[in-house]
ZAPA-415523 format. One line per 8 residues: number of its first residue (from 1); their letters; for each residue z, y, x of C-alpha. Coordinates in Angstrom, 3 decimals. Example, Ala and Ser with C-alpha at 12.3 -4.5 7.8 and 13.67 -1.06 7.14 Angstrom:
2
1 = AS = 7.800:-4.500:12.300; 7.140:-1.060:13.670
This chain:
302
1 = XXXXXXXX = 107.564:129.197:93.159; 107.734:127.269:89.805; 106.545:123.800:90.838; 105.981:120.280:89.385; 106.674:117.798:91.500; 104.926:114.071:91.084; 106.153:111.180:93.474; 107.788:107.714:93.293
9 = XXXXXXXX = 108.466:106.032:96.185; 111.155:106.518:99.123; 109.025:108.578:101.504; 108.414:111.272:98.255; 112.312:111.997:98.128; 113.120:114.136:101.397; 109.948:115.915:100.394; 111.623:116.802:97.003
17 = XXXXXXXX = 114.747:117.304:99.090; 112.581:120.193:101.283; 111.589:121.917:98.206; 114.764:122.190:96.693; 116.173:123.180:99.627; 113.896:125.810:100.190; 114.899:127.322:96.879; 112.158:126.547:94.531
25 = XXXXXXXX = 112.213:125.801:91.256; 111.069:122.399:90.093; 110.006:122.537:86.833; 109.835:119.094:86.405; 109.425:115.519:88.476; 106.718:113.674:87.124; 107.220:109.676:88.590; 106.387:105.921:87.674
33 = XXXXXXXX = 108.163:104.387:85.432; 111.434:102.655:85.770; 110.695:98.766:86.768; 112.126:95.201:87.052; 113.727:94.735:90.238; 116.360:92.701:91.441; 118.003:89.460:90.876; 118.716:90.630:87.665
41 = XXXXXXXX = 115.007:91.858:86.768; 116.729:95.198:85.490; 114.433:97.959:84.820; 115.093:100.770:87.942; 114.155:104.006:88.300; 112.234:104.611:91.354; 113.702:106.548:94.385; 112.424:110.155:93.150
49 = XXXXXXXX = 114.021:109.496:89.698; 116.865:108.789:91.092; 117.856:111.373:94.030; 115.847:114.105:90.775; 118.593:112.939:88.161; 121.109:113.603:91.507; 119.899:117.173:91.335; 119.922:117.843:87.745
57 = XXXXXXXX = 115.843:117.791:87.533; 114.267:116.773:84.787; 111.993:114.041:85.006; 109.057:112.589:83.044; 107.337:109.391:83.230; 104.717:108.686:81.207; 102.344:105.343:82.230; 99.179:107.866:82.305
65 = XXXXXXXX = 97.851:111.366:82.126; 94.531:110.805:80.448; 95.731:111.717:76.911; 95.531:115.002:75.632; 99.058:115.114:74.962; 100.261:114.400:78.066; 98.252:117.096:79.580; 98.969:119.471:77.115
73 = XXXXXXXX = 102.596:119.108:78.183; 101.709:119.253:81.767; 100.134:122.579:81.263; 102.530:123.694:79.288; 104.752:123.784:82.064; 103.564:126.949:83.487; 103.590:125.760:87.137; 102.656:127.966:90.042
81 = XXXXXXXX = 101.721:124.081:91.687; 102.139:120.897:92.068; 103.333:118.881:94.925; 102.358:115.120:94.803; 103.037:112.637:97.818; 102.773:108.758:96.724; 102.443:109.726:93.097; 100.582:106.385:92.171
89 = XXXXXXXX = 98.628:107.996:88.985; 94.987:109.180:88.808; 95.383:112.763:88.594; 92.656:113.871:85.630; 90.361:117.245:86.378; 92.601:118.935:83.548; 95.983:118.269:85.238; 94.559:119.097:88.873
97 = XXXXXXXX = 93.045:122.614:87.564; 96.685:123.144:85.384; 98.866:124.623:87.652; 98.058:128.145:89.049; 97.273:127.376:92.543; 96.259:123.735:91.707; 97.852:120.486:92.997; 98.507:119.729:96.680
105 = XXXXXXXX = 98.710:116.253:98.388; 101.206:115.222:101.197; 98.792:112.070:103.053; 100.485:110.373:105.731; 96.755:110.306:108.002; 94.382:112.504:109.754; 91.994:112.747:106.948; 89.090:112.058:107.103
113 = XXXXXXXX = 90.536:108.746:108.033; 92.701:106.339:106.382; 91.964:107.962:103.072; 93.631:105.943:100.421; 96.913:103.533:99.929; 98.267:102.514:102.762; 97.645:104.756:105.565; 100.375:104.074:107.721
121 = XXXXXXXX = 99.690:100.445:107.403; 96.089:100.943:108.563; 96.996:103.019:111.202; 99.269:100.643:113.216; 97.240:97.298:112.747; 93.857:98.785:113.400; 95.461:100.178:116.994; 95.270:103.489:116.324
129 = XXXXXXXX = 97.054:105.840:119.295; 98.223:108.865:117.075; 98.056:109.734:113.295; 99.828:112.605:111.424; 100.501:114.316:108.041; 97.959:116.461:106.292; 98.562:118.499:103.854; 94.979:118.683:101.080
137 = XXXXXXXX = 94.134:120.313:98.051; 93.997:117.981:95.709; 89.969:117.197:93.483; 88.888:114.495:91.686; 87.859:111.878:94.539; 90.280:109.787:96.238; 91.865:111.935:98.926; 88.798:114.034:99.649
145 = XXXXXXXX = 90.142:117.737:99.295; 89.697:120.101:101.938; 92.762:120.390:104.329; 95.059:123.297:104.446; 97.735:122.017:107.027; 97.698:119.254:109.345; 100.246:117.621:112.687; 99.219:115.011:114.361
153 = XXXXXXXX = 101.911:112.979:116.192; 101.288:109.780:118.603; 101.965:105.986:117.700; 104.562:104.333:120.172; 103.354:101.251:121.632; 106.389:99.190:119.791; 106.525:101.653:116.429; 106.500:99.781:113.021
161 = XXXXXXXX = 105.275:100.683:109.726; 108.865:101.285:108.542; 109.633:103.373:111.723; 106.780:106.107:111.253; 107.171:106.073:107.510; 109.951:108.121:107.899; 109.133:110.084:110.825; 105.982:111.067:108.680
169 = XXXXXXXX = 108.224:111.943:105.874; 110.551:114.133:107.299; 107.205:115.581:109.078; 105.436:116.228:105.670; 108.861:117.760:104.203; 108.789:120.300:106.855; 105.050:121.110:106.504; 104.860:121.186:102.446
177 = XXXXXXXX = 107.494:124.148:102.622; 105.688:126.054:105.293; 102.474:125.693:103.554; 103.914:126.959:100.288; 105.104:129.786:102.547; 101.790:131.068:103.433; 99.691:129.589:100.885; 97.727:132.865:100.197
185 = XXXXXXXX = 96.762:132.751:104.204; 95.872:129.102:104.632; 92.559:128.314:105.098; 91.061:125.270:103.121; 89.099:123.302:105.687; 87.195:120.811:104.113; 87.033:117.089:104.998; 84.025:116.218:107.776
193 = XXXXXXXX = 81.623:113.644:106.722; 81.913:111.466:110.229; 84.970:109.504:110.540; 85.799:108.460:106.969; 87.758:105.311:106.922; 89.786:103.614:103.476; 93.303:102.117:103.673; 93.069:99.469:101.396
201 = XXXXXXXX = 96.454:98.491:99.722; 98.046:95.404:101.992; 97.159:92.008:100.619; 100.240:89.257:101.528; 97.630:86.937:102.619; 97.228:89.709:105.836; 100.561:89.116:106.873; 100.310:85.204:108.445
209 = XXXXXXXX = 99.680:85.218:112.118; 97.173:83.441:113.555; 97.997:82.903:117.371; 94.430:82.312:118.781; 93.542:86.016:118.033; 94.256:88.389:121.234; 97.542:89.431:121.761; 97.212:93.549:121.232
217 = XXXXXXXX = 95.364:92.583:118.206; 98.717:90.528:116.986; 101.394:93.153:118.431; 99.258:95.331:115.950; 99.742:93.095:112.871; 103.407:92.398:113.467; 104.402:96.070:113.759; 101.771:97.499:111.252
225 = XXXXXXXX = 103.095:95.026:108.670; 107.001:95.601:109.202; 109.495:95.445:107.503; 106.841:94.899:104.232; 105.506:92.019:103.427; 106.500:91.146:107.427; 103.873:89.163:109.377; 105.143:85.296:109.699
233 = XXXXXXXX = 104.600:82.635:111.238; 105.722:79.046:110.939; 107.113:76.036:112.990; 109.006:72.859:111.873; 109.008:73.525:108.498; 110.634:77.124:108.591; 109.070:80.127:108.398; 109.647:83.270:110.600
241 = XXXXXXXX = 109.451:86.758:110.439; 107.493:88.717:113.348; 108.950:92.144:112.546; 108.551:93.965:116.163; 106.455:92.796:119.216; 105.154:94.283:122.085; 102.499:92.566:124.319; 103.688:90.205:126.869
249 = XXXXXXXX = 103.123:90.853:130.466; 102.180:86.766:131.046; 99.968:84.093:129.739; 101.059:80.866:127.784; 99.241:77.886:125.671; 98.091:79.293:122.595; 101.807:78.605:120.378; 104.422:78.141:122.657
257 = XXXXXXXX = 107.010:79.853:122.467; 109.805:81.008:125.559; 112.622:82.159:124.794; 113.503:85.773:127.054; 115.996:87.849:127.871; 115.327:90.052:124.981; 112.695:88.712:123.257; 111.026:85.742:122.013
265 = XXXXXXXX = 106.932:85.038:124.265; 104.806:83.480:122.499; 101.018:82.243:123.465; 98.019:83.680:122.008; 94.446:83.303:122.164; 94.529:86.198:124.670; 97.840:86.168:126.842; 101.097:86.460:125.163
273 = XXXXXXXX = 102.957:88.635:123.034; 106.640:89.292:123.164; 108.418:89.184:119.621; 111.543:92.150:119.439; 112.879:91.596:116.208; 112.747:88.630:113.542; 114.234:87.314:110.933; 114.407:83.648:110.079
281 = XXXXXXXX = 114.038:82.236:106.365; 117.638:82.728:104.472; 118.618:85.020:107.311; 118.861:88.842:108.147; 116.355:90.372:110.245; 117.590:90.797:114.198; 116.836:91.742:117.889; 115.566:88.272:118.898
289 = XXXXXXXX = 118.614:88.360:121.586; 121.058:88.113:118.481; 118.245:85.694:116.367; 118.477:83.273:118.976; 122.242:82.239:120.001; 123.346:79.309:118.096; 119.574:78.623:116.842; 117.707:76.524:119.649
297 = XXXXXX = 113.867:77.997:118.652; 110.872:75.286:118.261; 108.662:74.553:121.741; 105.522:75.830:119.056; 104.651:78.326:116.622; 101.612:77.500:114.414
């Protein structure tokens, strides 16, 4: 199939990846713009320009798709359809009804829920037990197409944000190609009413840990907000990176902190939670059993 492809971030490119590997043609790879980034603040192009100018693709980036222009040149492209996943543009009604069979959507939920921005984020701090990759034809609202393809697949008690990222990529590569496959056959199911949740973007103020909440409700936090922005905490001065925990099986004062074989326990409002991996201002991120030798942790995190 001839197909445009629109994505930005890291978990677009194995998707792109798929397609090409599949055999299709990509007419073009529509992404954001190159930014600052870096010590430097050097303009970079973003992961899907990058691995597309790899594999000879031409790519476009215009900052919007409102003007008539820029949808003239869209159509103009002839596409059979579009594959977006983490574009980061509003998709206008002209560019959605351009392409033959219309646009598709890799979303990294179970729609109805977790619509919007950050649905793996959502998904780990709000304790969810399983989530999965649908694959939706694309309209004007905000991830409310009917569903052509979906997998669900379970969260592990200890699983962070970064972890299932790319587990759900590699999961959405395989399905975009087998729904291209058989798109004549698949069924568009639309969305229920019941059950419709948003994942608003993450806001850095989320990310500091306040140790009289329960401890599941931290464990959630830590791991749903790892490796990005990282949920932290502070004590003498320093502050520390929670970027794994799993719940404790003990109860300490609200703050202190043990130090254990492998982790690092540390008192909550509700029992204890054990922290698996940090990283300490100036430092790289470890298994707390590295972290710790040579440091001598503080009695108290607040």
């Amino acid at each position: 199939m001839k197909i445009v492809f629109m994505g930005t971030p890291e978990f677009s490119v194995p998707v792109l990846e798929a397609l090409v590997g599949a055999g299709h043609e990509i007419v073009a790879v529509y992404s954001q713009p190159p930014r600052p980034a870096g010590r430097g603040k050097k303009d970079r192009p973003s992961p899907v320009q990058a691995r597309a100018e790899e594999l000879g693709l031409a790519v476009r980036h215009p900052v919007s798709l409102k003007g008539a222009h820029e949808q003239a040149e869209f159509a103009g492209l002839g596409a059979d359809v579009a594959v977006v996943v983490a574009y980061g543009l509003i998709l206008p009604q002209a560019v959605l009804d351009a392409p033959k069979h219309g646009c598709l959507n890799i979303h990294a939920s179970l729609l109805p829920r977790w619509r919007g921005a950050a649905p793996i984020h959502r998904a780990i701090m709000a304790g969810d037990a399983e989530t999965g990759v649908c694959i939706m034809q694309m309209e004007a609202g905000l991830d409310t197409g009917p569903v052509l393809l979906r997998q669900a697949t379970e969260i592990g008690a200890t699983e962070t944000t970064g972890q299932l990222h790319d587990w759900l990529s590699a999961i959405g590569a395989k399905m975009i190609v087998e729904a291209l496959a058989r798109l004549d056959k698949l069924v568009p199911e639309p969305q229920p009413e019941d059950g419709v949740t948003y994942a608003a973007k993450i806001d850095k103020a989320e990310a500091r840990i306040d140790w009289m909440r329960g401890a599941a409700e931290i464990v959630c936090q830590i791991n749903g907000l790892s490796p990005f922005p990282g949920a932290w905490t502070e004590a003498d001065g320093e502050r520390i990176k929670c970027l794994r925990a799993e719940v404790a099986d003990r109860d300490l004062p609200v703050g202190e902190v043990i130090v254990s074989k492998d982790s690092l326990d540390v008192g909550c409002g509700d029992g204890a939670v054990s922290v698996l991996t940090l990283q300490r201002a100036g430092k790289k991120a470890g298994e707390a059993s590295v972290v710790t030798q040579g440091w001598t942790p503080p009695k108290r995190f607040s």
